[in-house]
N, C-alpha and C positions, 0 to 999 in steps of 0.2 A: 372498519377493517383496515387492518394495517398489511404491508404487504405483499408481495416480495416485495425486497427494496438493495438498492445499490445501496451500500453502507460505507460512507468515507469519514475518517478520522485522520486526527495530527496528532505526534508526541505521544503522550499518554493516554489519548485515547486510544490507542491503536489496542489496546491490555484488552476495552470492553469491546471494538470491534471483533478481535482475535474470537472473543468468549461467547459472542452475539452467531457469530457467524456458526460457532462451533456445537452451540446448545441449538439452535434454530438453523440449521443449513438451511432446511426449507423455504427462509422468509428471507433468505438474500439472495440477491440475485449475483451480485459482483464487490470486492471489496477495494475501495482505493485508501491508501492508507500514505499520507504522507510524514515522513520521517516519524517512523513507529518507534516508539521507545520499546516496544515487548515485541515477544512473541507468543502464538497459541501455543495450548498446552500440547507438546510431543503427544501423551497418551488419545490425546483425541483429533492428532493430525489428519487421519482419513476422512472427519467429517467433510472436511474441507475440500476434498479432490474435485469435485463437478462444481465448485465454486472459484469463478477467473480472478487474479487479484493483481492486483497495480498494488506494485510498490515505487516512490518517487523519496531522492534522497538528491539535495543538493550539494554547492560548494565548498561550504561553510566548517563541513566537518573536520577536517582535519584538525584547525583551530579551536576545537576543543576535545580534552582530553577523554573524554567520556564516550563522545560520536564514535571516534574508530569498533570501540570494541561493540556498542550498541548494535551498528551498522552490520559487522558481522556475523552477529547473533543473527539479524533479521534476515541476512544473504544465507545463513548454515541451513535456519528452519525454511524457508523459502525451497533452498535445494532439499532437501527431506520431502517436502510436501511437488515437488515434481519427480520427487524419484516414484513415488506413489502414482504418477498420472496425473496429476494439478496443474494448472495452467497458471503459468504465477511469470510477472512479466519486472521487471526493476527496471529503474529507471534513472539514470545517471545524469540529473541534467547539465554537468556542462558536456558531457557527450553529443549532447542533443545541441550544443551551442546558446545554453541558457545559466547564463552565469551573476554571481554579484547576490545571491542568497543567502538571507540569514537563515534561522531555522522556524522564522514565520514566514514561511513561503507564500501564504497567503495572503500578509499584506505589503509584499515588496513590489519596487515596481515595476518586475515582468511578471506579475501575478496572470496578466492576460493571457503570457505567453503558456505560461504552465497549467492556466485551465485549460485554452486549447488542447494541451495535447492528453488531459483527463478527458474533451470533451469525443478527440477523435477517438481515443481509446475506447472510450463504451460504444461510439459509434461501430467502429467495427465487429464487436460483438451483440451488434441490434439492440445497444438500451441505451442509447441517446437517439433523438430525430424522431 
C-alpha cells in the first residue's frame, strides 16, 4: 500500500509531481517542489486545492537566463491555484536569509538549512514529527 504521501521533487520533476498530484489528489498529502521547471496543467488546477504545496526557489536565478521566466510561470500558476482556495506557500530563500545556491539546492552547503525549513514546514501542517 502506497500512500498518502508528501511528494517532493526538483527541476523537472516538479512536471510528474504537478501530474502525480493532479491525477491522484487523493494519494498526496502535501507537495514540496523545489525550483520546478513546470507547472500543472491549468485544466486540472482545482484538483489541487485541498492539497498544501511549498514552493522553494533560490538565489541563483537571476544568473540564468531561462530561471526568471520559469520562476514566473510557477509564481502565475501558484497564484491561480490560491485564487481557487489552495494553499500554496513560495519560498524565497534569500528572504529567509539563505543564500550562495545553485539550482542543486540539495547538495550545497546550506542544504541543512533548507531542509529545516521543508522540515518545519510539514511540521506545521501535522506531517512531519
Amino acid at each position: 500500500r502506497v500512500g498518502p504521501a508528501v511528494v517532493m521533487a526538483h527541476s523537472q520533476g516538479g512536471f510528474f509531481a504537478w501530474n502525480a498530484a493532479q491525477r491522484r489528489p487523493d494519494a498526496v498529502r502535501a507537495l514540496v517542489l523545489v525550483e520546478p521547471a513546470s507547472v500543472g496543467d491549468p485544466a486540472q488546477i482545482a484538483a489541487l486545492r485541498d492539497i498544501p504545496v511549498l514552493m522553494i526557489y533560490g538565489d541563483y536565478i537571476a544568473d540564468d537566463s531561462r530561471w526568471p521566466d520559469i520562476r514566473a510561470r510557477g509564481i502565475a500558476f501558484a497564484e491561480s491555484l490560491r485564487a481557487l482556495g489552495g494553499k500554496v506557500d513560495i519560498v524565497d530563500l534569500p528572504a529567509h536569509g539563505i543564500t550562495g545556491n545553485s539550482h542543486m539546492i540539495m547538495m550545497d552547503r546550506n542544504s541543512d538549512q533548507v531542509a529545516a525549513l521543508v522540515q518545519d514546514w510539514l511540521a506545521a501542517r501535522g506531517l512531519w514529527g
